[in-house]
C-alpha positions as CSV (number, residue, x, y, z in Angstrom):
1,X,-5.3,20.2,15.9
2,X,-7.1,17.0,14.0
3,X,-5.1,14.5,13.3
4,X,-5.7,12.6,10.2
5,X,-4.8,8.9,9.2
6,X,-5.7,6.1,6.8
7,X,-4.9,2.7,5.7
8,X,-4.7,1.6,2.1
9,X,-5.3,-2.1,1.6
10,X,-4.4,-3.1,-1.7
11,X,-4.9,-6.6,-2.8
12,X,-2.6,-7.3,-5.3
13,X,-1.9,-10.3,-7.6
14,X,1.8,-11.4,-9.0
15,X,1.2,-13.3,-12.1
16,X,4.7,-14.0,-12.9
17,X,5.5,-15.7,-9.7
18,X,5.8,-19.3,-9.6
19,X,7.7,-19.3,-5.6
20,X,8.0,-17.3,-2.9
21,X,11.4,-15.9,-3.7
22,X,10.1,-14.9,-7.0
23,X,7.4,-13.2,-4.9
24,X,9.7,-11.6,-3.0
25,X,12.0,-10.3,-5.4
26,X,8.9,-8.2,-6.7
27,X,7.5,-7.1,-3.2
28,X,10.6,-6.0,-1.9
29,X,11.4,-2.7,-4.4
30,X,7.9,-2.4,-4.3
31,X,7.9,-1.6,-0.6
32,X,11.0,-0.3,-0.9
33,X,9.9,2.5,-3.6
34,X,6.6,3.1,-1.5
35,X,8.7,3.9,2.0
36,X,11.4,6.2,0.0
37,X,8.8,8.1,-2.4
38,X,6.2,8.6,0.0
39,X,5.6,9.3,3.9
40,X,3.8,6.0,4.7
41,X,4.7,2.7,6.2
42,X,3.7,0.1,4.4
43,X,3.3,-3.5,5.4
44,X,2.6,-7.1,3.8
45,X,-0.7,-7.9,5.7
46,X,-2.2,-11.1,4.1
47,X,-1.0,-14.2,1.7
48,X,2.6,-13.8,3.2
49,X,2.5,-17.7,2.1
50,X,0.9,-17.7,-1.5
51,X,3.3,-17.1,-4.1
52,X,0.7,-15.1,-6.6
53,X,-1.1,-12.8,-4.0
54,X,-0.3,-10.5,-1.6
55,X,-2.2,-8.0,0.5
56,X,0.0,-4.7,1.1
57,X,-1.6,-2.3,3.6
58,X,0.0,1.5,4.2
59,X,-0.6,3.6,6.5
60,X,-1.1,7.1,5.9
61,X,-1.0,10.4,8.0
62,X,-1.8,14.2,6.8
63,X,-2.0,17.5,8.4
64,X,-5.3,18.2,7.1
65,X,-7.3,16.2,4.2
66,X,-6.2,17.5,1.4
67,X,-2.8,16.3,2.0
68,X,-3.7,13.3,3.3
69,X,-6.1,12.5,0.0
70,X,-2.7,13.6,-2.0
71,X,-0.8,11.2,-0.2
72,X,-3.1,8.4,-0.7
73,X,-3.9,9.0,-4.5
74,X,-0.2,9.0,-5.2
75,X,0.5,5.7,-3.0
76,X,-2.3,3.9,-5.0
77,X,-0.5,5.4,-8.1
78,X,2.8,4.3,-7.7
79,X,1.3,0.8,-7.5
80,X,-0.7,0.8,-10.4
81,X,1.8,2.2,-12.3
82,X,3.9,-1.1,-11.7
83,X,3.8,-3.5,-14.5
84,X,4.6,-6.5,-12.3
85,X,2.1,-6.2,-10.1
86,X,-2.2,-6.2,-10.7
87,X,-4.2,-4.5,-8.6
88,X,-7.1,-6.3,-7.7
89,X,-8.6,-4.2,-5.6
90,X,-8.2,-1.1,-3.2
91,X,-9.3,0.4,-0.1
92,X,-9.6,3.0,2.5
93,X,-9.7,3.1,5.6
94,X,-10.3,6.5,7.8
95,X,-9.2,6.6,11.4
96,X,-11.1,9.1,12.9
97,X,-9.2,11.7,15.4
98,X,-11.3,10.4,19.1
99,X,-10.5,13.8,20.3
100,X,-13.1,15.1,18.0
């Protein structure tokens, strides 16, 4: 059986933030909504210190592609759909299965 897994780095930007706490009171449902609407964990990788940007990076497992590609696509949605937020920019990452 292949196993198939991704990260999704999205760089984001928090305009209305003016501290860290304001930061965080944006980030944290964020995450929050991301772990209990999809199967990912989901991590603040970069800028943990800068009030306006943050670097949120999920990582993503599937039983074959397809679901893995769903999985993904509606990750990526659920953040754009977020009016606090601004993606800045998005990417993925394969991990490839070493077995073969």
């Amino acid at each position: 059986m292949a196993v198939h897994a991704a990260a999704v780095i999205l760089e984001l930007r928090i305009p209305g933030s003016q501290s860290l706490k304001e930061k965080r009171t944006v980030l944290g449902p964020l995450v929050a909504a991301l772990r209990n609407d999809l199967p990912i964990a989901v991590a603040e990788a970069e800028h943990q210190n800068t009030w306006q940007l943050s670097t949120l990076v999920a990582a993503v497992v599937g039983a074959d592609s397809a679901t893995l590609e769903s999985i993904i696509a509606s990750t990526v949605d659920l953040v754009d759909r977020r009016i606090d937020v601004e993606v800045v920019a998005t990417s993925v990452s394969y991990v490839e299965d070493p077995r073969g």
